[in-house]
C-alpha positions, 0 to 999 in steps of 0.5 A: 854669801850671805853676811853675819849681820844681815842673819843677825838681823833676822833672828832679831826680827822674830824674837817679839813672835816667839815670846808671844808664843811662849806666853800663848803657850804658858796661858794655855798650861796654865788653863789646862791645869785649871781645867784638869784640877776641876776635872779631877774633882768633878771624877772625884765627886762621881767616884765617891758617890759611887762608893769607888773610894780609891779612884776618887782618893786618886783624883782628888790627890791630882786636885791637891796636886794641882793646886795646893790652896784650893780647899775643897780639894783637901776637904774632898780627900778627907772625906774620903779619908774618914769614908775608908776609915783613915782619920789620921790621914783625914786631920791634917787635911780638915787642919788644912782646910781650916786654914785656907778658909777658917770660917768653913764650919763644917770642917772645923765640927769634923776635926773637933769630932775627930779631935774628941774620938782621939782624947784631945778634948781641949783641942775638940772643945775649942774647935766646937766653940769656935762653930758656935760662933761662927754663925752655924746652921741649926744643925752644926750648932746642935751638934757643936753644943751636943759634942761640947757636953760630951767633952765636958763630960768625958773630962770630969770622968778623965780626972776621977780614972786618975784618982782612982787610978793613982790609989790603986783602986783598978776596977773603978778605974777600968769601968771608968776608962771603958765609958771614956772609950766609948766614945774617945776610941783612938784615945791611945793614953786611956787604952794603954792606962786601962791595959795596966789596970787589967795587968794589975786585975790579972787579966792579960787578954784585955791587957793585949787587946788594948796594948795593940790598938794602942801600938796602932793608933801610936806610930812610934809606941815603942813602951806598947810593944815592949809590954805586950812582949812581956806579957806575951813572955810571962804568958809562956808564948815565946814566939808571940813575945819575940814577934812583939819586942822585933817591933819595938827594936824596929822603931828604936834599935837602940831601945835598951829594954827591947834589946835586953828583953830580944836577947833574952827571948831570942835564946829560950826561943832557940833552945825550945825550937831545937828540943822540938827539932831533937823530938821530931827526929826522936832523939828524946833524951837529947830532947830532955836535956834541952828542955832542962836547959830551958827551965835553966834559962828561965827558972822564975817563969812558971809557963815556962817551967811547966812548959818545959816539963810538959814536953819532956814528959812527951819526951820520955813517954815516946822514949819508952822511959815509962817511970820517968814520964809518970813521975814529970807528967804527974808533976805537970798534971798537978798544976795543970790538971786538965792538960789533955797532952799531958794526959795521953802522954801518961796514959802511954806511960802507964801502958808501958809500965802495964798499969792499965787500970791507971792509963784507962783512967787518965784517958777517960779524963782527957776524953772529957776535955776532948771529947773528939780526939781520935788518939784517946779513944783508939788509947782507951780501947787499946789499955782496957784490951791489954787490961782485959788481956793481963787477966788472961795470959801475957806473953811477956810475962811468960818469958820474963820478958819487958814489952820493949825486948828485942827477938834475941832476949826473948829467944834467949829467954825461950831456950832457957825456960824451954829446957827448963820446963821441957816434961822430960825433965819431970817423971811425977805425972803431976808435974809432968802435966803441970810442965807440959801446960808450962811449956805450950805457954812458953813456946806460944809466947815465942811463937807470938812475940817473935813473929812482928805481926802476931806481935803487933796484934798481941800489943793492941790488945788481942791474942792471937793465939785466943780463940775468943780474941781471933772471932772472925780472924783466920787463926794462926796456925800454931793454934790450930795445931794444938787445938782437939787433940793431946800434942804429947800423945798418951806415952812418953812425951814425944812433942819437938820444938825449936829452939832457933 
């Protein structure tokens, strides 16, 4: 049996060996990572040059990785930044850079530059003065000198925006700012000043336009969002404002403007959302009553207001509700005269009201903002037929009847007109004649408006029972019936009729 110390002594002989081993082992990590972080700028360098932008961001981040003082590496990665269009990425490693090797004039000019296009002009002036005496190349000490002169510059100009800003004096404060972005373009306070100045001139597009790519540049700009949500709000966009102050509470949920604004928002969205949902299943009167709701909910915003009536309008006109929705359309049309929803709402509603004249002329006003709208044509020929048709003979009239009746009122007012004016009831030949003309008008209006096609046809305009009207049609066969001879013979009026 092998004794304890003799193993002992054994093991003891071989730790010098495997401590040369773990050393040998660690030189060779060590190189391998030298070699791999000079393997991964070199695959950077050739990506880059090949425009491949992400694979050589991908190495370069294995470079900085792998060795975190090694400079050019952070430079590499900015260059790439600033080549995909990321210079808040780009800064801080041109920060990085400087700070490893100050004296590296070219990285200290980019971050001035960058520095420049954000607004930070004392920060961009000092990295320039400090190329300036770093002993540059002619070409960074021109552009060092021609960069310092534009900051100076854009600084006198930052000074007289505030002035002319703090007397209120907008539009000279707005052309101001426009020369300052220019060339400051990521300047978040000269956007989101010049976004109050165009609130201030009324014109909310640019005030968007500036208020996003403020909420952009600023990660955390909570007051940007909240504003465009309010404009947004004010504009009468519910959806677009309610997407906006969702970002605000994002950042802060605890933003006490942003939750008070939400909550307000959120519930006009949610009443809007279900008087649309009551329109598609076409229960408009509930719809209507959901929209005054909305008018109630938020009676200081005109937008909305206006809003709110244009869809009852809809509403109503859909709703065969013919005098209500000419009286809100026309609200609506006064404010908002070139609204061409509005337009064919009312159109439909004249129709219905069998103001023909008037529906022909709002349809040929909406046909001017919209000159290809399939439905306002088809609308305009509809109410110059039906107008053409009023001249004529109206069924409807005839049995004294609304356009909206059902079979059973207007067979109910058939029989009783029938037996009014059946000619047996008149012995004076004159009335007679007079009755008997009377009554083929009277059964022909039931024969038209009680037979669902001949119906649909007489609605758009044509009369079925109208030789002229049915050119090129198959006549129906009551018509034909009537027509080359006397259907009451030349004796005592023999003609039968139903009155089912």
């Amino acid at each position: 049996m092998v004794s304890i110390d003799h193993v002992t002594q054994k093991i003891l002989t071989y730790i010098p060996y495997v401590l040369v081993l773990i050393d040998m082992r660690y030189e060779g990590v060590k190189c391998g990572r030298d070699g791999s972080v000079d393997n991964h700028m070199e695959m950077g360098k050739k990506l880059l040059a090949a425009g491949q932008l992400a694979d050589a961001l991908s190495h370069f981040h294995a470079a900085v990785d792998g060795d975190p003082k090694n400079y050019m590496a952070y430079y590499r990665r900015a260059t790439v930044f600033l080549a995909m269009g990321k210079s808040k990425s780009a800064l801080p490693d041109l920060s990085r850079v400087i700070e490893l090797k100050p004296d590296f004039t070219s990285a200290r000019l980019q971050r001035g530059n960058l520095l420049l296009k954000q607004g930070r002009l004392d920060e961009a002036e000092s990295d320039f003065k400090k190329v300036l005496k770093s002993n540059p190349s002619d070409k960074e000490e021109r552009e060092a000198q021609s960069q310092l002169t534009k900051s100076d510059e854009i600084q006198r100009l930052v000074a007289q925006a505030h002035r002319s800003f703090d007397s209120q004096d907008y539009v000279t404060a707005a052309t101001q700012l426009d020369t300052i972005i220019e060339s400051c373009v990521w300047d978040v306070t000269s956007r989101e000043m010049r976004a109050e100045c165009f609130i201030q001139m009324g014109d909310m597009g640019k005030a968007i336009s500036d208020l996003k790519a403020a909420s952009k540049l600023k990660s955390d700009n909570t007051q940007a969002f909240y504003k465009l949500s309010t404009i947004y709000y004010n504009l009468g966009d519910h959806e677009m404002s309610l997407n906006e102050v969702r970002e605000c509470l994002k950042l802060d949920p605890d933003h006490k403007r942003c939750y008070s604004h939400y909550k307000q928002v959120k519930k006009l969205n949610k009443q809007i959302q279900s008087a649309e949902e009551l329109i598609q299943e076409q229960r408009y009167e509930d719809a209507v009553s959901k929209y005054e709701a909305v008018m109630k909910t938020e009676p200081n915003v005109h937008h909305f207001a206006l809003l709110a009536k244009e869809r009852i309008c809809h509403a109503l006109a859909q709703g065969q509700q013919a005098s209500r929705a000419i009286s809100v359309c026309s609200e609506v049309i006064q404010s908002d005269p070139e609204n061409v929803n509005v337009l064919k709402d009312r159109a439909e509603a004249y129709v219905q009201d069998e103001q023909y004249e008037e529906a022909i002329k709002d349809y040929e006003t909406a046909s001017k903002h919209s000159e290809n709208d399939r439905q306002i044509k088809e609308g305009l020929e509809r109410a110059q037929r039906l107008l053409k048709q009023s001249q004529k003979r109206d069924y409807y009239k005839i049995l004294g009847v609304k356009r909206t009746a059902q079979k059973k009122e207007i067979i109910k007012a058939y029989r009783k007109l029938a037996q009014q004016w059946h000619p047996d009831n008149f012995q004076d030949p004159e009335e007679k004649k007079k009755a008997e003309k009377k009554f083929i008008d009277i059964a022909q209006a039931k024969e038209v408006l009680t037979d669902p096609e001949l119906r649909t046809k007489f609605d758009h305009g044509e009369d079925p029972m109208d030789p002229e009207s049915q050119q090129g049609h198959s006549h129906h066969h009551f018509h034909g019936g009537f027509q080359g001879f006397n259907p009451f013979g030349s004796g005592p009026f023999n003609f039968k009729f139903n009155f089912n």
